[in-house]
Z-matrix of the N, CA and C atoms (Angstrom, degrees):
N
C 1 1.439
C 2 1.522 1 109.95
N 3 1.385 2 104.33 1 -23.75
C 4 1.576 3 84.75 2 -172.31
C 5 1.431 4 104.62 3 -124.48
N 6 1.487 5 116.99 4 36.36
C 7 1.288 6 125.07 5 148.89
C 8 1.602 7 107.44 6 -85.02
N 9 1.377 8 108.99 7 -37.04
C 10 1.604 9 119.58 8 -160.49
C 11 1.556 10 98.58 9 -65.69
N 12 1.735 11 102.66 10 -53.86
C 13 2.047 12 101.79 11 174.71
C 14 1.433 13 123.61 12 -67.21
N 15 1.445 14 111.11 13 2.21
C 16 1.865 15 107.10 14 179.37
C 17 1.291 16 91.92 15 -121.12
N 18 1.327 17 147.01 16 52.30
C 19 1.379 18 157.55 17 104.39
C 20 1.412 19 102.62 18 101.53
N 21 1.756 20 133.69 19 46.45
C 22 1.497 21 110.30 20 -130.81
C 23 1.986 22 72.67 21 -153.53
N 24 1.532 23 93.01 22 137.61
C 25 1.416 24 85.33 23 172.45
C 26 1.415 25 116.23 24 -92.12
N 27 1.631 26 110.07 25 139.45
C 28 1.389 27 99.82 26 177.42
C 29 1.463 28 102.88 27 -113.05
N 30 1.716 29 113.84 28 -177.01
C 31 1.360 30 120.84 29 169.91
C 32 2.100 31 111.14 30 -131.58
N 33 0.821 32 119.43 31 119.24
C 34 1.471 33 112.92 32 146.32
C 35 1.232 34 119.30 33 -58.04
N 36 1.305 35 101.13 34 146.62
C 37 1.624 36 105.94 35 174.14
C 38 1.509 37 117.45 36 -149.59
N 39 1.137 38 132.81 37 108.09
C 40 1.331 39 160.33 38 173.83
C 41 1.944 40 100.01 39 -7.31
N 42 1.320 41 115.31 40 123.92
C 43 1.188 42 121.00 41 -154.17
C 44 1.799 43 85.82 42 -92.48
N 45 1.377 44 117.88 43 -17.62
C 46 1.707 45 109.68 44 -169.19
C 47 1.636 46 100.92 45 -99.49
N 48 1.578 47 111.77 46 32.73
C 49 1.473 48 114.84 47 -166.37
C 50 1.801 49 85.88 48 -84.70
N 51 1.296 50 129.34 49 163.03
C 52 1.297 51 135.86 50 130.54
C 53 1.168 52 125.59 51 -49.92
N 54 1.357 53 121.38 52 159.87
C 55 1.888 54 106.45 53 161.33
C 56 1.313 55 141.78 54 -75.18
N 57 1.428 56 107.66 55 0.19
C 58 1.668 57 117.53 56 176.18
C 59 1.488 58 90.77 57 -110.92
N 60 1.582 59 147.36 58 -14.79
C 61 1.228 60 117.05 59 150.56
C 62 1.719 61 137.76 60 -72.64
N 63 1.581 62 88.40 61 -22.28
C 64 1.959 63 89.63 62 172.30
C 65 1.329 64 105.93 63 -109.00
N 66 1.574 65 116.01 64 24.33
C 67 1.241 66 123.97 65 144.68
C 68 1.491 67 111.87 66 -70.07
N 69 1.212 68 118.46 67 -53.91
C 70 1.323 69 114.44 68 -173.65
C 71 1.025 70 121.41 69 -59.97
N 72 1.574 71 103.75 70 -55.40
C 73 1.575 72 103.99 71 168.20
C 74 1.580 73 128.53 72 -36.31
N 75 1.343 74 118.24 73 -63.67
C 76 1.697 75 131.19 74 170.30
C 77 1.733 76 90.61 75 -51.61
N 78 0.818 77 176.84 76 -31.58
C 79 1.652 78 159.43 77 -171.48
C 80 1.562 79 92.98 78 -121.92
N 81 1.070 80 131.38 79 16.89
C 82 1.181 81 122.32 80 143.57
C 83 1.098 82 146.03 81 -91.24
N 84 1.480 83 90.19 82 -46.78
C 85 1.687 84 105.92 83 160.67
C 86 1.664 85 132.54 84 -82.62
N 87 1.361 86 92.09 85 9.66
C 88 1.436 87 116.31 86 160.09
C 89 1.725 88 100.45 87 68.59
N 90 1.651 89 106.02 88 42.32
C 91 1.998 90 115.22 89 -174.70
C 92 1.483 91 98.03 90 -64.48
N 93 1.283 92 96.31 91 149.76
C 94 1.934 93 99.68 92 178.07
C 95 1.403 94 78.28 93 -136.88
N 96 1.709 95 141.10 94 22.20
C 97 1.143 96 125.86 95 147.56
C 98 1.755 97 115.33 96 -146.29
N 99 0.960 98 144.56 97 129.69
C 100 1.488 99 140.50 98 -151.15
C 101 1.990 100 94.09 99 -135.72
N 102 1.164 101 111.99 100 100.84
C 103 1.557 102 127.32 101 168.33
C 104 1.636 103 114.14 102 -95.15
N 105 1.274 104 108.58 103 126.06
C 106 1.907 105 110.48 104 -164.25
C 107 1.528 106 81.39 105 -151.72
N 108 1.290 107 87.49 106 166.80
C 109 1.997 108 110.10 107 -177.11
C 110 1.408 109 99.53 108 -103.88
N 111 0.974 110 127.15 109 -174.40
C 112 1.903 111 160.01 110 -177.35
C 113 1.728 112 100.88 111 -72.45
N 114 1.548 113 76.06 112 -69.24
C 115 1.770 114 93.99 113 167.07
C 116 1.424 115 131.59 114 -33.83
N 117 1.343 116 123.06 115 -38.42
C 118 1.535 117 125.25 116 176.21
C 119 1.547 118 100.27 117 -105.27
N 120 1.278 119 139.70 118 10.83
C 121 1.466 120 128.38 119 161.78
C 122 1.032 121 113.08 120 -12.94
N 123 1.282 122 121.87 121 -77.69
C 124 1.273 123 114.33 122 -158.31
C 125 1.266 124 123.21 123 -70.55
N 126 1.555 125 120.13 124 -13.40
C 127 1.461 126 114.95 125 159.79
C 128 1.596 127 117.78 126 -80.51
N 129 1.288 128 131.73 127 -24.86
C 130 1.262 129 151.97 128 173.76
C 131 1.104 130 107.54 129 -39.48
N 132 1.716 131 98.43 130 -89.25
C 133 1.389 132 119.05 131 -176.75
C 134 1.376 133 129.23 132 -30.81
N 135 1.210 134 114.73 133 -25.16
C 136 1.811 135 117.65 134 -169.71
C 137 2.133 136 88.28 135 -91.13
N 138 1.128 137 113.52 136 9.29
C 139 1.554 138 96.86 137 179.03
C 140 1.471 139 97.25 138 -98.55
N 141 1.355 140 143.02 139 -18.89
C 142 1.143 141 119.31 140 -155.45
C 143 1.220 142 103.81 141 -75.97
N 144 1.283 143 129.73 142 133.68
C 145 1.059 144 154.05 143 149.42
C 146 1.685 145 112.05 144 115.14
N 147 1.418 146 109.07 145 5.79
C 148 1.818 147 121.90 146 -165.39
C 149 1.795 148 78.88 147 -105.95
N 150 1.434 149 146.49 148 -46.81
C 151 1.201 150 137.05 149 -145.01
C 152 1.679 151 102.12 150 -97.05
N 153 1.122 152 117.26 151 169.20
C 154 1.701 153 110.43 152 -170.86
C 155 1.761 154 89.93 153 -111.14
N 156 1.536 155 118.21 154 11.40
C 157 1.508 156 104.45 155 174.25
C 158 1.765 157 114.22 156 -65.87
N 159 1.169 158 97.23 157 162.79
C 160 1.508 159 103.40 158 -163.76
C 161 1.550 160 112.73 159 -93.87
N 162 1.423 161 97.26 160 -30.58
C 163 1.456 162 102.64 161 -155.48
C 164 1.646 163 96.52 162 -148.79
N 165 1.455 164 113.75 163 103.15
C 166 1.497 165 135.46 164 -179.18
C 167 1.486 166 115.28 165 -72.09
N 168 1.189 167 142.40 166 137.65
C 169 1.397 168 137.37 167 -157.36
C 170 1.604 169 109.55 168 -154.13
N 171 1.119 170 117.46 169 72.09
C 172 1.738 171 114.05 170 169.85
C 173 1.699 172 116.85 171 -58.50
N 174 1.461 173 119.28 172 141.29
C 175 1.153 174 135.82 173 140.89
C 176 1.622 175 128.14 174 -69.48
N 177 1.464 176 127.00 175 136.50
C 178 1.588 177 96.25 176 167.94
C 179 1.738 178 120.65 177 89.16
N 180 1.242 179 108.22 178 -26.55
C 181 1.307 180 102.09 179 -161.59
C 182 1.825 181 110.91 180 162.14
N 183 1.461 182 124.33 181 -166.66
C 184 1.014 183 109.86 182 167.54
C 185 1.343 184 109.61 183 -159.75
N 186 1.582 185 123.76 184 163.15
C 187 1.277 186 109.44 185 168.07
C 188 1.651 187 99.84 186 -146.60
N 189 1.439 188 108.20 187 170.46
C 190 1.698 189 112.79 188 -177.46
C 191 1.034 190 114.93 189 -19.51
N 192 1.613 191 125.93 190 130.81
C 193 1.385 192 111.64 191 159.86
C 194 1.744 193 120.33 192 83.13
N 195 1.702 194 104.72 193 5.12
C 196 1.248 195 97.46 194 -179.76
C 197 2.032 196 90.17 195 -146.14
N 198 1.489 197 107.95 196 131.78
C 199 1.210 198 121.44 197 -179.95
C 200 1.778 199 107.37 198 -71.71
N 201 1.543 200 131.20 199 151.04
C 202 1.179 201 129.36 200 178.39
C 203 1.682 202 103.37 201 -79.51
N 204 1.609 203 98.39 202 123.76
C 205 1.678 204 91.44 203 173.46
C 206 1.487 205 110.36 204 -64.02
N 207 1.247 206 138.31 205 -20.48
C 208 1.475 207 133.33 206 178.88
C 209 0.678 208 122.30 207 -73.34
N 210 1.288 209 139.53 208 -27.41
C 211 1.701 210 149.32 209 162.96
C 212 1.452 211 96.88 210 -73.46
N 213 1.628 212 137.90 211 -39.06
C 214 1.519 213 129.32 212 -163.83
C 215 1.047 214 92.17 213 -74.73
N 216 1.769 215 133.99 214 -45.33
C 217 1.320 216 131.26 215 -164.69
C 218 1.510 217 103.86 216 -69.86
N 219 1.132 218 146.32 217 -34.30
C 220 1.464 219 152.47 218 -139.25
C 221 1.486 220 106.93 219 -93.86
N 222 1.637 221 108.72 220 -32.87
C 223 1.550 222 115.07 221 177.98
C 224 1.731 223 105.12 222 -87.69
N 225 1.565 224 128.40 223 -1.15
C 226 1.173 225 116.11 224 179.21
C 227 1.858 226 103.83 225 -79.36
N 228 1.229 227 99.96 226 174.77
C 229 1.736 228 106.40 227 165.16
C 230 1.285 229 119.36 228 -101.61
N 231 1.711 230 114.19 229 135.51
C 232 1.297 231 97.95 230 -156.38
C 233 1.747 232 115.38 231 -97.18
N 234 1.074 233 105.19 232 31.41
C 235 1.658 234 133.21 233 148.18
C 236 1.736 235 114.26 234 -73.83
N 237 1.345 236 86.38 235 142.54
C 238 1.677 237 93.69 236 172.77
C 239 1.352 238 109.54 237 -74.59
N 240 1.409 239 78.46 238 161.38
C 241 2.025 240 99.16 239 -169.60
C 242 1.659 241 100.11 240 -73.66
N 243 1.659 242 114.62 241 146.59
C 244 1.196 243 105.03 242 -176.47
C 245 1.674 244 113.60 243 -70.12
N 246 1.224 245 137.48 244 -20.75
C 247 1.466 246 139.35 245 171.34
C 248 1.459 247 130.87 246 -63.88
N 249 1.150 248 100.16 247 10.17
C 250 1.634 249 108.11 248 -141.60
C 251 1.817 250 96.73 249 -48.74
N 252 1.448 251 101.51 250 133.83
C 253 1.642 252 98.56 251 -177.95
C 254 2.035 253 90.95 252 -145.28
N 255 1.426 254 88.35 253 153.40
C 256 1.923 255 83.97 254 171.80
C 257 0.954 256 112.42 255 -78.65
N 258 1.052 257 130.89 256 157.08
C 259 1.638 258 158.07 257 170.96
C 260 1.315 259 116.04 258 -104.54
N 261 1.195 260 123.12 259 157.44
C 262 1.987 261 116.27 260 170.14
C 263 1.584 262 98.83 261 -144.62
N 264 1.165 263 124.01 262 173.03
C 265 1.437 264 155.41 263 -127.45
C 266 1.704 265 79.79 264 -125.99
N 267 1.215 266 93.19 265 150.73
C 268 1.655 267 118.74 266 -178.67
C 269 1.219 268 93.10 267 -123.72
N 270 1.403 269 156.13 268 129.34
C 271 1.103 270 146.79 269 144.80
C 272 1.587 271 126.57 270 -105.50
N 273 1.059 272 122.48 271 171.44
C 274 1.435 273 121.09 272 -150.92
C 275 1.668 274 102.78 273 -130.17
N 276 1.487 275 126.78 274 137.49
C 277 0.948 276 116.48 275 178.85
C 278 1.669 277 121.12 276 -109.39
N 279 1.302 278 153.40 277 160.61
C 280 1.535 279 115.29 278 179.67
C 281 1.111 280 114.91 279 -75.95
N 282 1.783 281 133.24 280 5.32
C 283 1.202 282 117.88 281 -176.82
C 284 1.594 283 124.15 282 69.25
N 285 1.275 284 103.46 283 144.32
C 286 1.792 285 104.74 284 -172.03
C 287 1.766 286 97.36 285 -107.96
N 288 1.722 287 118.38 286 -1.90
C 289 1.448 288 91.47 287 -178.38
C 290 1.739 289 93.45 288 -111.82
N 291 1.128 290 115.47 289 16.07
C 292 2.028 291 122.59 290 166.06
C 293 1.626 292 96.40 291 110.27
N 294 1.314 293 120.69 292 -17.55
C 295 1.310 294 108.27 293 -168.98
C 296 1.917 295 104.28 294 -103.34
N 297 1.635 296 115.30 295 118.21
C 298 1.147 297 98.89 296 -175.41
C 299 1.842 298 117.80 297 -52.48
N 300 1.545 299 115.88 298 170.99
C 301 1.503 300 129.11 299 159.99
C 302 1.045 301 117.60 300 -126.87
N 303 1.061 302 111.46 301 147.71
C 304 1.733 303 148.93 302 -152.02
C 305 1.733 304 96.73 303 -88.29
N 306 1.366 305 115.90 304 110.67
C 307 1.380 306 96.40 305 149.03
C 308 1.473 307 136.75 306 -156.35
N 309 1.493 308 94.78 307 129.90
C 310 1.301 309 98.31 308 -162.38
C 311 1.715 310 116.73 309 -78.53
N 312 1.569 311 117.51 310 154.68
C 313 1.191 312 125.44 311 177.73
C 314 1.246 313 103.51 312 -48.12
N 315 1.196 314 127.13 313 172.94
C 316 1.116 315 159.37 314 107.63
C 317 1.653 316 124.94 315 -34.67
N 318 0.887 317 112.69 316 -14.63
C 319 1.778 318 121.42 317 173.87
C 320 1.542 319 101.53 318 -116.17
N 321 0.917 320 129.00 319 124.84
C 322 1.378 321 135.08 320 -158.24
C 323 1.781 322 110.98 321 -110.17
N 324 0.719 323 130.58 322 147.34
C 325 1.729 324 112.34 323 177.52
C 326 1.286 325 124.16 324 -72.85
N 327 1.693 326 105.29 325 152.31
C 328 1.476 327 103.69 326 178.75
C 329 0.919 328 115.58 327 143.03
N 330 1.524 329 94.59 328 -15.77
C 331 1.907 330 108.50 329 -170.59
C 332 1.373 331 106.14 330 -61.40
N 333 1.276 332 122.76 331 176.93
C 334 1.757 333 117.94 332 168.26
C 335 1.355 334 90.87 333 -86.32
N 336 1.437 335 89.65 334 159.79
C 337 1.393 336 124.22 335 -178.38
C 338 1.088 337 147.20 336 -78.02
N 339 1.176 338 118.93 337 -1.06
C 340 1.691 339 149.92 338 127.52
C 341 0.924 340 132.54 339 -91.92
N 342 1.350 341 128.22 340 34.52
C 343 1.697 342 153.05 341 -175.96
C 344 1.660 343 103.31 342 -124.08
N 345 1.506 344 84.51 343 100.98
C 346 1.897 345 82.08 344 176.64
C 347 1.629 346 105.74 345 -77.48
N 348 1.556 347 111.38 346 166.79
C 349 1.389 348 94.76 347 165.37
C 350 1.514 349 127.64 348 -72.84
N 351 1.334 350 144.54 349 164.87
C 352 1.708 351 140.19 350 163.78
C 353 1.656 352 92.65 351 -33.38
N 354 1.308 353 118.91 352 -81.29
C 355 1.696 354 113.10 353 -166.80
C 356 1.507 355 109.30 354 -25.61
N 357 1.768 356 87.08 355 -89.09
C 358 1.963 357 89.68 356 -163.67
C 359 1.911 358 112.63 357 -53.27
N 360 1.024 359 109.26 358 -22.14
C 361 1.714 360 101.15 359 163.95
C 362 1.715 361 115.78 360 -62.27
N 363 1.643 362 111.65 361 -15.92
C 364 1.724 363 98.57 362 -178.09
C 365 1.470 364 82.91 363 -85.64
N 366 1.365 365 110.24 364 -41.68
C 367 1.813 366 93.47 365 -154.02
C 368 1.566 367 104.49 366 -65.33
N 369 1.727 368 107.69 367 -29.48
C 370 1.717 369 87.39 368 -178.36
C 371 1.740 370 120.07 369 -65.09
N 372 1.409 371 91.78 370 -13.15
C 373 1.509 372 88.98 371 -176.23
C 374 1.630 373 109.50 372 -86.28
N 375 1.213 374 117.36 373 -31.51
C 376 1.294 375 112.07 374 -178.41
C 377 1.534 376 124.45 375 -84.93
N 378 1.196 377 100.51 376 21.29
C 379 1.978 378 127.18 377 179.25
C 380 1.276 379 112.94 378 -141.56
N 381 1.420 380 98.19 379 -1.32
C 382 1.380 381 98.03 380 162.79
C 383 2.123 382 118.61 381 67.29
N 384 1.723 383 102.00 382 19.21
C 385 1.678 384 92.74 383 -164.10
C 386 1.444 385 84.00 384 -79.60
N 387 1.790 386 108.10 385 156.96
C 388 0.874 387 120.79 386 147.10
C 389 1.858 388 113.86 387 -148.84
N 390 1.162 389 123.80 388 -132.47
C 391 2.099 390 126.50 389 -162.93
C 392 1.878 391 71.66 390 -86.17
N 393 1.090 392 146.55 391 -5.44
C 394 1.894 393 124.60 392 -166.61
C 395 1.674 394 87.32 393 -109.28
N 396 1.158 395 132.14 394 -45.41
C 397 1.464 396 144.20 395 -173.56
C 398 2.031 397 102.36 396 -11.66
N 399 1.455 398 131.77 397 126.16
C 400 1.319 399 122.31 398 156.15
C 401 1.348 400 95.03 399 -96.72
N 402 1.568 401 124.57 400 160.36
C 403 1.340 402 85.19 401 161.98
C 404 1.847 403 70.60 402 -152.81
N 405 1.978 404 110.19 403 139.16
C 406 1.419 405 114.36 404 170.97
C 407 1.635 406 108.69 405 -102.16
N 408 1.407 407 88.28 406 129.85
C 409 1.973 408 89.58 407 171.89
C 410 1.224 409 92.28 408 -117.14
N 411 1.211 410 93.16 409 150.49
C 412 2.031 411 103.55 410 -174.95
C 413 2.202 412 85.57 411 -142.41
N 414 1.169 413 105.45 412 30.34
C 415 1.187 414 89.31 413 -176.60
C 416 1.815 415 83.69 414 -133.77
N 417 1.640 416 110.94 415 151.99
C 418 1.967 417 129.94 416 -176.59
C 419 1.856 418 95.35 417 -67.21
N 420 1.011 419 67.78 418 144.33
C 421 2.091 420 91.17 419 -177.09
C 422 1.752 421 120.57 420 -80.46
N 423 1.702 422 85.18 421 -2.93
C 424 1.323 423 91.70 422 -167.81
C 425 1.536 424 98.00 423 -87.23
N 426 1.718 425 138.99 424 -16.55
C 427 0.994 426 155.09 425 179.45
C 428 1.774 427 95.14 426 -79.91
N 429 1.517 428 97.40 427 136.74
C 430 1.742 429 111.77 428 -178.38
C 431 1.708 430 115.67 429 -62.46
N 432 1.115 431 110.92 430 -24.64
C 433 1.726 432 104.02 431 175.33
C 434 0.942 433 119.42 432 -103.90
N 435 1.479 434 136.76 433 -26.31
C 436 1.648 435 114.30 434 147.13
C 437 1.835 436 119.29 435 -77.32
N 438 1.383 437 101.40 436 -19.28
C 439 2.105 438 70.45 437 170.89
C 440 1.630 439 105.78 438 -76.17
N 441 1.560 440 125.90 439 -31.54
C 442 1.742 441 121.92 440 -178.32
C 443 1.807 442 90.52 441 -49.19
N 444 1.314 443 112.74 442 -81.98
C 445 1.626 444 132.41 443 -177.27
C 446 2.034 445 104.20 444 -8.44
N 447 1.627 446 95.30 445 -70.27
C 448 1.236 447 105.23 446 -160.11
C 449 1.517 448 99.26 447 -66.01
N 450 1.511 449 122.59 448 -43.35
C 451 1.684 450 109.65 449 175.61
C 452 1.423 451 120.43 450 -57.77
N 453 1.347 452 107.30 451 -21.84
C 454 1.553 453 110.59 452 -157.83
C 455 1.672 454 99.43 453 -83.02
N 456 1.277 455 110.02 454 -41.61
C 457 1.619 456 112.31 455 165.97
C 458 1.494 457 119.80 456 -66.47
N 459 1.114 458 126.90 457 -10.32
C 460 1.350 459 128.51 458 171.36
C 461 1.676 460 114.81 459 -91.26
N 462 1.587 461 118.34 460 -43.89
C 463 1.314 462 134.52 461 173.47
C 464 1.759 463 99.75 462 -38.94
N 465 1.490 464 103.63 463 -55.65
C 466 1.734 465 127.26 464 -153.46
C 467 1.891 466 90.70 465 -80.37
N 468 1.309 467 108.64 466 8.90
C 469 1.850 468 90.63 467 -177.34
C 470 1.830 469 122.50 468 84.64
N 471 1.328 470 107.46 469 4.30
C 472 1.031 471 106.48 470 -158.48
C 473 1.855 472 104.06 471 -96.94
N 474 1.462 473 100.68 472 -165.11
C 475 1.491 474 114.10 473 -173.10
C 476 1.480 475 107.41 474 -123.99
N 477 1.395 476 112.00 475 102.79
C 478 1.574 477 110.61 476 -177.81
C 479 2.011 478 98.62 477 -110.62
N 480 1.318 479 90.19 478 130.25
C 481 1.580 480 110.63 479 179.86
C 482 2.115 481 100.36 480 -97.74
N 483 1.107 482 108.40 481 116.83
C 484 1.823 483 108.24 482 -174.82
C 485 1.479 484 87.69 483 -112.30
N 486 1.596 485 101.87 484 137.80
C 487 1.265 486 131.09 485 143.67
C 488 1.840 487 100.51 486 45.45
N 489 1.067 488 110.53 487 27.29
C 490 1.572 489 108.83 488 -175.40
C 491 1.479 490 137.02 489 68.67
N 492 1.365 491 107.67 490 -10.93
C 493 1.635 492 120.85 491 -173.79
C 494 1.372 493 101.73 492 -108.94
N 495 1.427 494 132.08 493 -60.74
C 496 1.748 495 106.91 494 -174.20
C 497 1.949 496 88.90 495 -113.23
N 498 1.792 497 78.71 496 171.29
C 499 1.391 498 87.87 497 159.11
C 500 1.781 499 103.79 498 -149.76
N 501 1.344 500 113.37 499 158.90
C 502 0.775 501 109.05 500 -168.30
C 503 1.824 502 110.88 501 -130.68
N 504 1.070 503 142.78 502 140.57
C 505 1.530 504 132.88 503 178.23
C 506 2.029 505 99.64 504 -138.17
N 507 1.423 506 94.84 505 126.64
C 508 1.690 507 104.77 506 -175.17
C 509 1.617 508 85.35 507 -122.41
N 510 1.369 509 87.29 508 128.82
C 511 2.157 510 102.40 509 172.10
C 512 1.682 511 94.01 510 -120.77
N 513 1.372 512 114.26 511 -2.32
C 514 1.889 513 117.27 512 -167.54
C 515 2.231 514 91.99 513 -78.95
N 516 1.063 515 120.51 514 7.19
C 517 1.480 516 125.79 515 -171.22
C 518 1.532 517 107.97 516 -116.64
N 519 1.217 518 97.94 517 -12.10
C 520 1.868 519 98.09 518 171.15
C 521 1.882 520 110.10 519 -81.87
């Protein structure tokens, strides 16, 4: 979420990747920041210093070479950034020659930040999400219709429940 409000493209990336496949990905998509959990260490860890990201970010815990996101988050202010611009999702496809591709929207960042795009504004309208919306994804974010889905219910005020472990509800988008 708060890649999407500091105008910045991000990517998901498939947690059952190896480390020379979300290697590629992170120096593909040209990340100057790479956020991973405790949990995938051991695929993580063998990137430091193989990926051209700039700035390493653990969840959970930490290991060599990677700063604690809880301490990075703790020194921000918990006011919005004065730029606030949208951002969009890079998504990745597996590719037909083994190496995934990168692809970026067509809507580029920068937009203001309460400006949905034309698309996800038909679909919110034609599903009707709005600030009452529950909405359960039991499907990875790293796939293009639940990360569009899950932002689009958060943009609209709503309450998105993921995969059973967090949930999250943003009213700071109304």
């Amino acid at each position: 979420m708060g890649a999407q409000r500091a105008g910045l493209i991000y990517t998901a990336i498939s947690s059952h990747l190896k480390c020379a496949e979300a290697s590629c990905i992170v120096d593909d998509c040209l990340a100057r920041v790479l956020i991973t959990s405790v949990a995938l260490a051991e695929v993580v860890v063998d990137m430091v210093g193989k990926v051209n990201a700039l700035h390493l970010l653990m969840v959970g815990g930490t290991r060599p070479g990677f700063e604690s996101w809880e301490k990075a988050l703790a020194r921000q202010p918990e006011t919005p950034i004065a730029d606030e611009q949208a951002g969009v999702q890079m998504l990745y496809s597996s590719g037909t020659t083994g190496r995934p591709k990168g692809i970026l929207p067509i809507r580029q960042p920068g937009s203001p930040v309460h400006q949905m795009s034309p698309s996800t504004a038909a679909l919110a309208t034609l599903f009707q999400i709005d600030e009452n919306t529950i909405y359960l994804s039991p499907a990875p974010l790293y796939h293009a219709a639940p990360l569009v889905y899950n932002m689009m219910v958060m943009f609209m005020g709503g309450y998105q429940h993921h995969h059973g472990k967090n949930s999250m509800r943003n009213r700071a988008w109304r």
